[in-house]
C-alpha positions in Angstrom: -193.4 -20.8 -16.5 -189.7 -19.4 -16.0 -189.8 -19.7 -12.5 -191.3 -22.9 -12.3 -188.3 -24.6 -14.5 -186.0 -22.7 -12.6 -187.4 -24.2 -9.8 -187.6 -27.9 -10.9 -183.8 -27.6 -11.9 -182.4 -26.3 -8.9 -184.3 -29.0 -7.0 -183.0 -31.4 -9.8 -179.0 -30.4 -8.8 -180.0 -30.4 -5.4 -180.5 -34.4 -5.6 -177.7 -35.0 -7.9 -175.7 -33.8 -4.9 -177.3 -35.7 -2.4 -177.1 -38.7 -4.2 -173.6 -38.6 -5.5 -172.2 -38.2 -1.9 -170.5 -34.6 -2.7 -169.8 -33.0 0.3 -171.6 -29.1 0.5 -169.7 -26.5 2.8 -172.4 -23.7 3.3 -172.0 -20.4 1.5 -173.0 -18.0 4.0 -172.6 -17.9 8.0 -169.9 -18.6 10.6 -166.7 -20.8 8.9 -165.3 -23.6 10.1 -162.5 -21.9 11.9 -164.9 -19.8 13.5 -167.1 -22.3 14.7 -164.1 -24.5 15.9 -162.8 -21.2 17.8 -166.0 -20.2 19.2 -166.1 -24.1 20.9 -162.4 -23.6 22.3 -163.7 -20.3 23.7 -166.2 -22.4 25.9 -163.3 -24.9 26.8 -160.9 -24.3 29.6 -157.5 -25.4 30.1 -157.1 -25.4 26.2 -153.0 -25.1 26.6 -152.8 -28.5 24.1 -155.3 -26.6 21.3 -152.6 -24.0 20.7 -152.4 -24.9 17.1 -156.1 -23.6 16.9 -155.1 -20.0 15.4 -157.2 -17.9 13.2 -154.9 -17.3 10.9 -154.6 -20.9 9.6 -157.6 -23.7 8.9 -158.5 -26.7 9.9 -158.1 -28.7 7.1 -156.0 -28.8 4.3 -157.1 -31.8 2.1 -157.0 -34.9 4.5 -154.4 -33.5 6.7 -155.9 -31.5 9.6 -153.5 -28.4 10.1 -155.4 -27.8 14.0 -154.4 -30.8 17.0 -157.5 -32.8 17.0 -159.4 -32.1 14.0 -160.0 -34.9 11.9 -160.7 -34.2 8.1 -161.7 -35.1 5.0 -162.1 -33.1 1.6 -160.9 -29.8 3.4 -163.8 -30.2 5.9 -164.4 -31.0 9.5 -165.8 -34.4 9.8 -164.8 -35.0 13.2 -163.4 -34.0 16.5 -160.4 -36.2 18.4 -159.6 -34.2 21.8 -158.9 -36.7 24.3 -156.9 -37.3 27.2 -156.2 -33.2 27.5 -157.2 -32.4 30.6 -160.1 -30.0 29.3 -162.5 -28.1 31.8 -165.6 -26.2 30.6 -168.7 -27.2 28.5 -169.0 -28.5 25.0 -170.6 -25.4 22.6 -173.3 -27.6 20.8 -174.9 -24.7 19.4 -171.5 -24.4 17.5 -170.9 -27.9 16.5 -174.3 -27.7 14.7 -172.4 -25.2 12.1 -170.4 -28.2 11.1 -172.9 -30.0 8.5 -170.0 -32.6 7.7 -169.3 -33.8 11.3 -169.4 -37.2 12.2 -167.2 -38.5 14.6 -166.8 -36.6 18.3 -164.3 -37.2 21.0 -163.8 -36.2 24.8 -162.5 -39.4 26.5 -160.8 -39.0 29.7 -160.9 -35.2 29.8 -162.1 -33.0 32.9 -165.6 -32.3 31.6 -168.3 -32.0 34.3 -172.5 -30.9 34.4 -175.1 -32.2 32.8 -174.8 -34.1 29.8 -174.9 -31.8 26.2 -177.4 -31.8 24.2 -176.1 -34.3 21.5 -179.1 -35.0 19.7 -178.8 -31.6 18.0 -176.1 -32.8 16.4 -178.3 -35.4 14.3 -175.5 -36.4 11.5 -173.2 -38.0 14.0 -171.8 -41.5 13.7 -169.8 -41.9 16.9 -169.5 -40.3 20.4 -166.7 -41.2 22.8 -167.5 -39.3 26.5 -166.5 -41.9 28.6 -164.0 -40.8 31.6 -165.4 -37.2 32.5 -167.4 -36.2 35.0 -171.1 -36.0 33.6 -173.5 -35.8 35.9 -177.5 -35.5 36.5 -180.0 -37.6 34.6 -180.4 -38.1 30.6 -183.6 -37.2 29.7 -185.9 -39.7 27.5 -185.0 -37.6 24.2 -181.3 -37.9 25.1 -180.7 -39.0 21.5 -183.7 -38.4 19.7 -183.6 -38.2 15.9 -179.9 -39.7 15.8 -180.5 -41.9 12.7 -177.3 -42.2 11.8 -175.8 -43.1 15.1 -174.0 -46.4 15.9 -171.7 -45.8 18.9 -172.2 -44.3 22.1 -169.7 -44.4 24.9 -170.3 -42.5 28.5 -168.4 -45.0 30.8 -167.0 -43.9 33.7 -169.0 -40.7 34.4 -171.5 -39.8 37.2 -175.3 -40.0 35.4 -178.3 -40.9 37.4 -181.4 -42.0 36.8 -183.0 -44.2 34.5 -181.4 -45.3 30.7 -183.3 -42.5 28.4 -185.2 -45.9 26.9 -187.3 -44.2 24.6 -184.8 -42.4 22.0 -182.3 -45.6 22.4 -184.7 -48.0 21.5 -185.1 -45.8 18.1 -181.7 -45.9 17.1 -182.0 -48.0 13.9 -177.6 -48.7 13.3 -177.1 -48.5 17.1 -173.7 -51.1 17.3 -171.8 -50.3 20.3 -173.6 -48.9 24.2 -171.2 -48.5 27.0 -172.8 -47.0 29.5 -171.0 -49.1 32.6 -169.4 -47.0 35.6 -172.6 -44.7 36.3 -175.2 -44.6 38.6 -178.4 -45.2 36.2 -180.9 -46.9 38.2 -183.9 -48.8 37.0 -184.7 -51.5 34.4 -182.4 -52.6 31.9 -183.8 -51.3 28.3 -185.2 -53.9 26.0 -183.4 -52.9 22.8 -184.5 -54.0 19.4 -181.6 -53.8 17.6 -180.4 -57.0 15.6 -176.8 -54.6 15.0 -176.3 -54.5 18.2 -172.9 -56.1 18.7 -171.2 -54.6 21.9 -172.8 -53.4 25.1 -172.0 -52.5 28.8 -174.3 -51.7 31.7 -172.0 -52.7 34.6 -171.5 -51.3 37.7 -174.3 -48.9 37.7 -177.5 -49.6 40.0 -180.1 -51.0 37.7 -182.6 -53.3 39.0 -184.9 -56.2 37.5 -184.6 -58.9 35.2 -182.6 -58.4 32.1 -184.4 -58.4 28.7 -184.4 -62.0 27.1 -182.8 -60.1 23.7 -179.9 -59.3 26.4 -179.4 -63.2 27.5 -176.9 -64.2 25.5 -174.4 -61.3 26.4 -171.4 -61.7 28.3 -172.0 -61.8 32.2 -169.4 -59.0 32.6 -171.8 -56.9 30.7 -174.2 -56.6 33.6 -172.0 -57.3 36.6 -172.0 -55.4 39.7 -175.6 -54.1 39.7 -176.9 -56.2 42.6 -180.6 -56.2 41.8 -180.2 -57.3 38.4 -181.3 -61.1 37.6 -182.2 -63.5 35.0 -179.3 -64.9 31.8 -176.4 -64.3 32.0 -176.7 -63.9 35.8 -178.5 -65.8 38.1 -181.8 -66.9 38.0 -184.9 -64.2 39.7 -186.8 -65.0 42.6 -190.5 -65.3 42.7 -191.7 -61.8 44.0 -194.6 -63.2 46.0 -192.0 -65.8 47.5 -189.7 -63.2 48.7 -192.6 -61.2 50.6 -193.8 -64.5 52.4 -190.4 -65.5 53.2 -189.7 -61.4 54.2 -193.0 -62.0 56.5 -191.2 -65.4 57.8 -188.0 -64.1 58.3 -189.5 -60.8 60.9 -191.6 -63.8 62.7 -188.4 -65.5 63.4 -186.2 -62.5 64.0 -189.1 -61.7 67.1 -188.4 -65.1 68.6 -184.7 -65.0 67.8 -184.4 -61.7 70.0 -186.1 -63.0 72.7 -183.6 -66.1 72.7 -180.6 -64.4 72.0 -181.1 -61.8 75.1 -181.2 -65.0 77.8 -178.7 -66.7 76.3 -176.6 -63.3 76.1 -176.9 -63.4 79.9 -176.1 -66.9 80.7 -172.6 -66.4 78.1 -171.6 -63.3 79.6 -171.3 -65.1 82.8 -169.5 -67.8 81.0 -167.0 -65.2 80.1 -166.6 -63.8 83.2 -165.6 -67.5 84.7 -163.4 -68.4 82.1 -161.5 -65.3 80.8 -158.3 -65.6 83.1 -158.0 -69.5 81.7 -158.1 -67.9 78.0 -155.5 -65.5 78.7 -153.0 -68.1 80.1 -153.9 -70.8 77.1 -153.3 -68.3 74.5 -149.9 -67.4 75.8 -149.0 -70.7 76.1 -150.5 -71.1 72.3 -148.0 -68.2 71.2 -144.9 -70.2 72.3 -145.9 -73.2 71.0 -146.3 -72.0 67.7 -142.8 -69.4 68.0 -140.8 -73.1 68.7 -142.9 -74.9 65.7 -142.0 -71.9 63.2 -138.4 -72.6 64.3 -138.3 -75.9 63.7 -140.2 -75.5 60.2 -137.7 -73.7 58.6 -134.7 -75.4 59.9 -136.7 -78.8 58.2 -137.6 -76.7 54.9 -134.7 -73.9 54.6 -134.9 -70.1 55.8 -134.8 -67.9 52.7 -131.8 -66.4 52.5 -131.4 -62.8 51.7 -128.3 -60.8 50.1 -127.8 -57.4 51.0 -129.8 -55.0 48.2 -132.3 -57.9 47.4 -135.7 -58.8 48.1 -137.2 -62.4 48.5 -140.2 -61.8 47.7 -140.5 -64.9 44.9 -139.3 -66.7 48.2 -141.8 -66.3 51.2 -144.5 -66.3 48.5 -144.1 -69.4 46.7 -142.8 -70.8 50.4 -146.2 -69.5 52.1 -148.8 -70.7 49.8 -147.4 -73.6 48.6 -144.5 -75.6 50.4 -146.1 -76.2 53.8 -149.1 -77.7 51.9 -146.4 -79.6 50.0 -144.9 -80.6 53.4 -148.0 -81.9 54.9 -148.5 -83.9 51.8 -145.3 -85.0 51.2 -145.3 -88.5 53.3 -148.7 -89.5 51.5 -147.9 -88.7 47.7 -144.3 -89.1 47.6 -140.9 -87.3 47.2 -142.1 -86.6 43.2 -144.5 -83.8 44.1 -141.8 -81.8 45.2 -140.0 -81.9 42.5 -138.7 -79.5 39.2 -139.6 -81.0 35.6 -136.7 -80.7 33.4 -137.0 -80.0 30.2 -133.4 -79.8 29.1 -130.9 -82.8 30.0 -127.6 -81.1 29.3 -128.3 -78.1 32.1 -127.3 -77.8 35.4 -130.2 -79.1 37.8 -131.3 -77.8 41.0 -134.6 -78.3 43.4 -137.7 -76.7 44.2 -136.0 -76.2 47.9 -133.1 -74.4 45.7 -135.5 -72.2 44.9 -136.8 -71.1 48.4 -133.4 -70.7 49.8 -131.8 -68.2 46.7 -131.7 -64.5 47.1 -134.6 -63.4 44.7 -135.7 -60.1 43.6 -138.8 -59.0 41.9 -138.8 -58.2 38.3 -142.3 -57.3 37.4 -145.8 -58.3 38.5 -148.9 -58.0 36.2 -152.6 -59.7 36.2 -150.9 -62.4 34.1 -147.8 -63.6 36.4 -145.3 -62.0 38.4 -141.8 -62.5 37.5 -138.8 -63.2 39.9 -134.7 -63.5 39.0 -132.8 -65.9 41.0 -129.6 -67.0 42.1 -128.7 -70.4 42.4 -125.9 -71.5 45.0 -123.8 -72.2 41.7 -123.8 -68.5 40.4 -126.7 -69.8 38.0 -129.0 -66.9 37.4 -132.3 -68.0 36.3 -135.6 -66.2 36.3 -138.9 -68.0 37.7 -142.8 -66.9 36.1 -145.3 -67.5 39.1 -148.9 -67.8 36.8 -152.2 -66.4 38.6 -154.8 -67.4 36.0 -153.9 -71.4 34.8 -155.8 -72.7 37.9 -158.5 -74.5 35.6 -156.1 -76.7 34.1 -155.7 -80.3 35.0 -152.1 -82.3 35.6 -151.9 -84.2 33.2 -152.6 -81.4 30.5 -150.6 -79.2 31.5 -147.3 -82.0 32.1 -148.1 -82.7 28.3 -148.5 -79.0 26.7 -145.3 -78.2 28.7 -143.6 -81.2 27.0 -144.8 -80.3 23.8 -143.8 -76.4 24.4 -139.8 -77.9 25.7 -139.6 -79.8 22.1 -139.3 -76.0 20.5 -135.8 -75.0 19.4 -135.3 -72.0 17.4 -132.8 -69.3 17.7 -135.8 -66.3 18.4 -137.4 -68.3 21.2 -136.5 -68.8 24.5 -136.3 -71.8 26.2 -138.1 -73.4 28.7 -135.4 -75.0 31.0 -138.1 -76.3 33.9 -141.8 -76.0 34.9 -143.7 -76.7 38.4 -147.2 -78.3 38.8 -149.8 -77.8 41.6 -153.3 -77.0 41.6 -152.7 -73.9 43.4 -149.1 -73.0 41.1 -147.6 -73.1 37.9 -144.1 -72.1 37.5 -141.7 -71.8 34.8 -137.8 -71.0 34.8 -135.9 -70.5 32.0 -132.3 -69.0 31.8 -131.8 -64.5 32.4 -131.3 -63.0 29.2 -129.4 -59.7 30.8 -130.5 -57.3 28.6 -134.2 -57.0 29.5 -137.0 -56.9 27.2 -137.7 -54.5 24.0 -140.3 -52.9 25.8 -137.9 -51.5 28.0 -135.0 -51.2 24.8 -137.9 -48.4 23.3 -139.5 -46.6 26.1 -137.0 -46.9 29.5 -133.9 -46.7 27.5 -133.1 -43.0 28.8 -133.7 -43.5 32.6 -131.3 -46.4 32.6 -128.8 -44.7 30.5 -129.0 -46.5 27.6 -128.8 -45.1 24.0 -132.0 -45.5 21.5 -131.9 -48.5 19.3 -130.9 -47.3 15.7 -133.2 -48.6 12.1 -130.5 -51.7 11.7 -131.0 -52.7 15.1 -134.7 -52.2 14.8 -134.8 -54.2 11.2 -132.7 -57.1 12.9 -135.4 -57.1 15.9 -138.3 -57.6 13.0 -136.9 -59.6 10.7 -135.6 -61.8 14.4 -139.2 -61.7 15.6 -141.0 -63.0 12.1 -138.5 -66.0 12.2 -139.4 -66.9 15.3 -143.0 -66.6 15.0 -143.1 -68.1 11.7 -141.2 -71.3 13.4 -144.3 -71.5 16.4 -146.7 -71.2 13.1 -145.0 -74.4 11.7 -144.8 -76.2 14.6 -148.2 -75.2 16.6 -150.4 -75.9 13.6 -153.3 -77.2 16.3 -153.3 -73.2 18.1 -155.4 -70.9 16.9 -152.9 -68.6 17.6 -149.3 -70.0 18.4 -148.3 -67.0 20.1 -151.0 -65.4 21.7 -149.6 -62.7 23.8 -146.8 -60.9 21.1 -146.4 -57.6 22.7 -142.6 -55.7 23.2 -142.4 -56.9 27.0 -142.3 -60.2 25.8 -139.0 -60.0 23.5 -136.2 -59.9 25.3 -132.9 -59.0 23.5 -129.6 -60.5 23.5 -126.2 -58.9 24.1 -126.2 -58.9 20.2 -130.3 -57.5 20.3 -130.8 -61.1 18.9 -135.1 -61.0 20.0 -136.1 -64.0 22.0 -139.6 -64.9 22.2 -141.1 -65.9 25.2 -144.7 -66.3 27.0 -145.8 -67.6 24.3 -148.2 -70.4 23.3 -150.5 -70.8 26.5 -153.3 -69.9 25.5 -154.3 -73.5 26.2 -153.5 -73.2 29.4 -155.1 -70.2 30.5 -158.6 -69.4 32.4 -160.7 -69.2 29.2 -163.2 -66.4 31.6 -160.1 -64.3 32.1 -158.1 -64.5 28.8 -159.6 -61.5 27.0 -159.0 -59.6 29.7 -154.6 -60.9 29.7 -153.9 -62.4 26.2 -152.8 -59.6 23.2 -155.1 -61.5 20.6 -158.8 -60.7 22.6 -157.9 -57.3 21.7 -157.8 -57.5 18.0 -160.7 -56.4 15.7 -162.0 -59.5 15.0 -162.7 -60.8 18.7 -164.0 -57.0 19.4 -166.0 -57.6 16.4 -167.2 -61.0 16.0 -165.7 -62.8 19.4 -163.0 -65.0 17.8 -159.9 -65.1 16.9 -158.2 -66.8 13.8 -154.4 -67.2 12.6 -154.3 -64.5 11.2 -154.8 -62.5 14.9 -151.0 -63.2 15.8 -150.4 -61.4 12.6 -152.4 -58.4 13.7 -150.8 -58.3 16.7 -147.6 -58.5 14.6 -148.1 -55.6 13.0 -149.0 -53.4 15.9 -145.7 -54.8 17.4 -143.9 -53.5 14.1 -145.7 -49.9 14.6 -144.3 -49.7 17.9 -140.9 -50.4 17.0 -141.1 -47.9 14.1 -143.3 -45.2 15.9 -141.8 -45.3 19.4 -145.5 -45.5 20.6 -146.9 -47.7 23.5 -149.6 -49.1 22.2 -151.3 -49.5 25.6 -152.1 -45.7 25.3 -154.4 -46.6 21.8 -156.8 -49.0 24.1 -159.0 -48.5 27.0 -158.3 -49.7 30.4 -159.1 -53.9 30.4 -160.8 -53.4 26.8 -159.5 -53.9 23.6 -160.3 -51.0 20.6 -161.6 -51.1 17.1 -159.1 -47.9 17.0 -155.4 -49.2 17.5 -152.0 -47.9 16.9 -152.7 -48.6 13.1 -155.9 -46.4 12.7 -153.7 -43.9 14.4 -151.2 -44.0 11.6 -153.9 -44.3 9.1 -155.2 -40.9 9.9 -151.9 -39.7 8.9 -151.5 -38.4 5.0 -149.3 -40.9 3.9 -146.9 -38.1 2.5 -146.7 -37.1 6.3 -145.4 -40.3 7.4 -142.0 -39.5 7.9 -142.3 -36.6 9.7 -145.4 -36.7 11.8 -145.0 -41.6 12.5 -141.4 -42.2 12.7 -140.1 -42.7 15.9 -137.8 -39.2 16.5 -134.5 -41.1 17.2 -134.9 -42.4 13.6 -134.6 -38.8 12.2 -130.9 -39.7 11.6 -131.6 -42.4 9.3 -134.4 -41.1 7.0 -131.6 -40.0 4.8 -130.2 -42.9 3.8 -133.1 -45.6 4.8 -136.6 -43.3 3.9 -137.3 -45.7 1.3 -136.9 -48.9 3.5 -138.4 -47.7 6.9 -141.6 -46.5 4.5 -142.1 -50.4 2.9 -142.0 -51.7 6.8 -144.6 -49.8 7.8 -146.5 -50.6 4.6 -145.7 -54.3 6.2 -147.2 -53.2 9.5 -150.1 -51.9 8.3 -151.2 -54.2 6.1 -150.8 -57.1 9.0 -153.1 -54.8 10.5 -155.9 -54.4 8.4 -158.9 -54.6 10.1 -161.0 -57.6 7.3 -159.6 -60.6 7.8 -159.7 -60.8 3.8 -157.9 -58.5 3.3 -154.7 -58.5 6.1 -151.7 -60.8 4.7 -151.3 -63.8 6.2 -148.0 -64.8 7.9 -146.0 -66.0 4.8 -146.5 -63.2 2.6 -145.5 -61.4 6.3 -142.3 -62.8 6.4 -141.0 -63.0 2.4 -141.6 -59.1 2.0 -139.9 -58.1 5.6 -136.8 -60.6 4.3 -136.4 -58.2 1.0 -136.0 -54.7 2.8 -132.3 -54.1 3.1 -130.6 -51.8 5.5 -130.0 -49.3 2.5 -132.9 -50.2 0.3 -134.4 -46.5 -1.2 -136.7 -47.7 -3.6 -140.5 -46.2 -3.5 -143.2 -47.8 -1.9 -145.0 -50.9 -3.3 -148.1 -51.0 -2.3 -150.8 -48.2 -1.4 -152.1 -47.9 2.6 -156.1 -48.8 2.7 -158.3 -45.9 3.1 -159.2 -44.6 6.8 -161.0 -46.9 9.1 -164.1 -44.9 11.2 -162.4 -43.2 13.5 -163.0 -43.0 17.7 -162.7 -45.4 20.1 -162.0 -47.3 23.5 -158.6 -47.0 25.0 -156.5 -47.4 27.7 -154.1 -44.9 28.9 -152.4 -46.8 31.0 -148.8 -46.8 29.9 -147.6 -48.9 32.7 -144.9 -52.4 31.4 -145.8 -55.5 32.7 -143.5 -57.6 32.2 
C-alpha cells in the first residue's frame, strides 16, 4: 500500500513539472559541457569555438559564457554556429543529451555528407542548414516524429531525390520550408498545413503540376524548375496532346530532313557564287558606318574625359538612350530632350551637358547606379540612373517628381532635376562631399578618416528623426514615406548635418521587384503577413539606430535577397541587458561610456523598441521622436523602460557586407 502511494505521488510531481513549464536538467549522465565538447570533437576547423573550455559552462543564467550557445535558465536551449567555416559532421547522438534544445544553427558553414539524422532530435523548434554542402537523398522519415517543429531551412545545399513527403506532410506547426537551391527532383508535396506561411522550392528539378493548396504562393517560390506547371506559373499541357503532337513533330522532322538536304545543296552553291561580292559589300559597309559614327558625335558631343576619370555615366546613358532620342527628336519635339527643373534659383544646364562632363562612377547596385559630374561651370552634381521604374507611366511619374521637389527640410536632400523616358529615369541633385554614413561607420579607417564620436552619432539620430518625421507629415498618402532608410542613404554634411535621400519611391518602383530593393519588404511584418504599414519606416528606423550604436552592418543579420525574422535587434536581444555596454556598443564608443552610459543605454532602448517585432506593441513615429529629443549629450540617468523578452531565435541572412550606394 506504501509503494503504491509512493508511486501515485511521484507521478503526481512528475505532472506538476510538466505542466508548470519548469525546466528539468537530468541528474545522472554526460553534462552539458560534455555533450557540447563531445560535438566540437566531431567538428573541424573549430578555431572560432575556442571559448568552448572545460573548465567553464555554457550558461550562466541567460548569458551563454561559450561562442554560440544560446541559453536560458542556465541550460542549452539552442545552438547559433554560423558562418564559421566548420568542416566535419554534426554528433546527433550528443545533441540528444540536451533535453532543453530547441533552436539549431549551421548556416553558411563548410558542412558536407549526407544529411543528419535530425529527427532524433524530436524537441526542436527551428533548423537553419542552408549554405553547406549536404548531399545524397532525405529519406521519407527525414523528420519523423518532429511535433514541435515549425522551421526548416536547407537552401543552397546539394540534396537529391524526391521531398521526403511523408514525415513533412505530418508536421502539425510546420511555418517556414526552404528547400530552394537543391537538386530534389519529383512532385511538389501537397502539404496540409493551414500554418504554413513561408515556402521555397526554387531552383531544384521538380516536375509536375503544383498542388492547388500551393496556388496562391508567390511565383518566385517555384521558379527555375522547368517541368513544373499549373498557379502561380503557367498553365499544364494536356499529356495526351503532347504525345500526338511529339508523334507530329518526328513525322515532320522526316520530311524536313529530306528538304533541308536538297536545299543545303542548291545554297551551298549559292555561296560559292556570291561570297567574293559579300566580302567587298561588308568592307564597304565598315566605312560607311566609321564616317557615320564620326559625324554622330560631332552632331551630339564626344564625351569628354579628364585624366584619372571614367565616363562611364556618359557612354551609357549616351548609348541606350540619346540616339533613340535623336531619331525621335524631329517628330516629338525639342522638349523630349530636355532636364525638368525642380528648383528656379539654380544654375541650369542640358541633358547634352550631361553627356559631354567628365563623369566617374560612384556606386552601382540592383536599385540604380550612381554617377558624379562636372558641369562646364565647376558645378559638381551627382546623377541616379534607376533600373527598376520601367512600369511607370509619364505622366505619373512628372507628377510624383513634382510632388517629391515641393519637400524642403534641412535633413533631406533636394531634388534639383529629373529625366523621363520609358527606357530611363534620372535624378540629379547637388554632391554633398562628405559621402554617406554608411561609409562614416564602416570605411572610415581605409580612407583615413577618424570614427564618429556619441555627440556626433546623437546629432546624426536626432538629424535623421527630423527629417523622417517631416516626410511623415507631408507624405500622409505613402504607406511608408521613406521606404528605403538604410545608412547608405544619409549622406553627411561638412558639419555631419544627415541628409535624407532616395527616399519616397516606392510608388514608382516595379511592385514584382520591390521586396527584393526597398528596406521595408524586409521587415517582420511583410516576412510575416506580406504588408507593410507606417509603422515599417519606424522598424527600419530602429535598425538604422542599432547600426549607429553597434557599428554592425546590418546586411550581415539577413540572407542573401531575403529579408529575416532575426535582425540586428534579435541580435541585441539575446544579449543580457546588463551586458550591453560591453558586449553592443560599437568599440570606438568605449571612450564615452564614462560620461554618456546612461544616455547611449536609453537610445538603444529607443532602437529596440522601434523594433519590436508586433506591430502593437513597436512605438509609432511620434513617441519615436519626443523621447530621442530628451537624451542629452551628458544625460546619466537609468533606463526607463525594460527591453521585451527574447524573440525565437535563428534565421535567414545575408552575409553580404557589400555598400551600395
Amino acid at each position: 500500500m506504501a509503494f503504491t502511494v509512493c508511486s501515485s505521488y511521484c507521478i503526481t510531481i512528475s505532472i506538476v513539472l510538466v505542466v508548470c513549464g519548469v525546466v528539468v536538467v537530468p541528474s545522472h549522465g554526460a553534462t552539458e559541457s560534455e555533450l557540447l565538447l563531445a560535438v566540437k570533437d566531431k567538428l573541424q576547423n573549430t578555431k572560432e569555438l575556442s571559448s568552448w573550455t572545460p573548465s567553464t559552462t555554457p550558461c550562466s543564467g541567460r548569458k551563454a559564457n561559450w561562442k554560440g550557445v544560446l541559453c536560458n535558465n542556465g541550460v542549452v536551449t539552442g545552438l547559433q554556429l554560423e558562418g564559421m567555416g566548420l568542416k566535419g559532421v554534426i554528433d546527433i547522438d550528443s545533441l540528444k543529451g540536451l533535453p532543453n534544445l530547441r533552436t539549431i544553427s549551421f548556416m553558411n558553414n563548410e558542412l558536407e555528407g549526407p544529411m543528419p539524422q535530425i529527427n532524433k532530435l524530436n524537441g526542436l523548434r527551428s533548423v537553419y542548414l542552408s549554405n553547406n554542402k549536404f548531399s545524397g537523398v532525405l529519406p521519407d522519415n527525414a523528420f519523423q516524429g518532429m511535433v514541435w517543429l515549425k522551421k526548416i531551412y536547407l537552401s543552397n545545399n546539394k540534396l537529391t531525390g524526391p521531398i521526403p513527403e511523408g514525415s513533412l506532410t505530418k508536421l502539425p506547426k510546420l511555418m517556414e520550408l526552404k528547400l530552394d537551391g537543391n537538386q530534389f527532383t519529383g512532385p511538389v508535396p501537397n502539404l496540409p498545413q493551414t500554418s504554413l506561411t513561408s515556402l521555397s522550392f526554387a531552383n531544384n528539378k521538380l516536375q509536375g503540376p503544383i498542388p492547388d493548396s500551393m496556388s496562391k504562393m508567390p511565383s518566385a517560390s517555384f521558379s527555375g524548375n522547368e517541368e513544373l506547371c499549373g498557379p502561380p506559373l503557367g498553365e499544364c499541357k494536356n499529356q495526351s496532346q503532347d504525345q500526338n503532337q511529339n508523334n507530329d513533330d518526328k513525322r515532320k522532322h522526316t520530311t524536313m530532313s529530306i528538304v533541308v538536304v536538297v536545299v543545303a545543296v542548291v545554297v551551298a552553291l549559292i555561296v560559292i557564287a556570291v561570297v567574293m561580292f559579300i566580302l567587298f559589300y561588308r568592307r564597304k559597309q565598315a566605312k560607311k558606318r566609321e564616317t557615320e559614327s564620326s559625324m554622330e558625335s560631332q552632331e551630339i558631343g564626344a564625351p569628354q574625359l579628364r585624366k584619372g576619370k571614367s565616363n562611364q555615366f556618359g557612354n551609357e546613358i549616351r548609348s541606350r538612350s540619346i540616339r533613340s532620342v535623336s531619331s525621335n527628336h524631329s517628330r516629338r519635339g525639342g522638349d523630349h530632350m530636355k532636364l525638368s527643373f525642380i528648383r528656379e534659383d539654380g544654375e541650369k544646364f542640358e541633358l547634352h551637358d550631361l553627356l559631354r562632363a567628365s563623369a566617374e562612377i560612384m556606386g552601382s547596385g540592383c536599385f540604380s547606379s550612381s554617377y558624379k559630374a562636372s558641369l562646364p561651370k565647376g558645378q559638381m552634381i551627382v546623377v541616379k540612373r534607376y533600373k527598376q521604374m520601367n512600369n511607370v507611366g509619364r505622366d505619373e511619374f512628372h507628377e510624383h517628381m513634382r510632388r517629391i521637389g515641393r519637400l524642403n527640410h534641412p535633413n533631406l536632400l533636394p531634388l534639383v532635376a529629373y529625366y523621363y523616358r520609358k527606357e530611363e529615369k534620372l535624378l540629379v541633385t547637388d554632391l554633398v562631399k562628405n559621402g554617406s554614413l554608411a561609409v562614416r561607420l564602416h570605411g572610415y579607417q581605409s580612407l583615413g578618416l577618424e570614427s564618429l564620436d556619441w555627440p556626433a552619432r546623437l546629432k546624426i539620430v536626432k538629424g535623421i528623426t527630423k527629417g523622417l518625421e517631416y516626410l511623415f507629415k507631408d507624405l500622409p498618402s505613402l504607406i511608408a514615406p521613406h521606404g528605403n532608410l538604410k545608412s547608405c542613404n544619409i549622406l553627411l554634411t561638412e558639419s555631419l548635418e544627415p541628409l535624407l535621400c532616395d527616399y519616397g519611391l516606392i510608388p514608382l518602383i516595379n511592385q514584382e521587384l520591390a521586396k527584393d530593393i526597398m528596406v521595408v519588404y524586409k521587415s517582420p511584418e511583410y516576412l510575416n503577413n506580406g504588408r507593410i504599414t507606417k509603422k515599417t519606416d519606424v522598424w527600419c528606423l530602429g535598425i538604422l539606430i542599432l547600426e549607429i550604436l553597434t557599428g554592425k552592418f546590418p546586411e550581415n543579420f539577413l540572407q542573401q535577397g531575403k529579408g529575416s525574422e532575426v535582425s540586428l535587434a534579435s541580435w541585441v536581444r539575446s544579449i543580457a541587458p546588463e551586458e550591453w555596454t560591453k558586449e553592443v556598443f560599437d568599440k570606438e564608443l568605449m571612450g564615452a561610456i564614462k560620461t554618456s552610459e546612461g544616455e547611449m543605454v536609453k537610445l538603444l532602448n529607443i532602437a529596440m523598441a522601434c523594433c519590436e517585432e508586433d506591430l502593437e506593441k513597436r512605438w509609432d513615429l511620434k513617441e519615436a521622436v519626443e523621447k530621442i529629443e530628451e537624451i542629452r549629450e551628458k544625460d546619466q540617468e537609468d533606463d526607463f523602460f525594460t527591453v521585451a523578452d527574447d524573440a525565437d531565435v535563428g534565421s535567414t541572412r545575408t552575409l553580404s557586407g557589400e555598400i551600395n550606394f
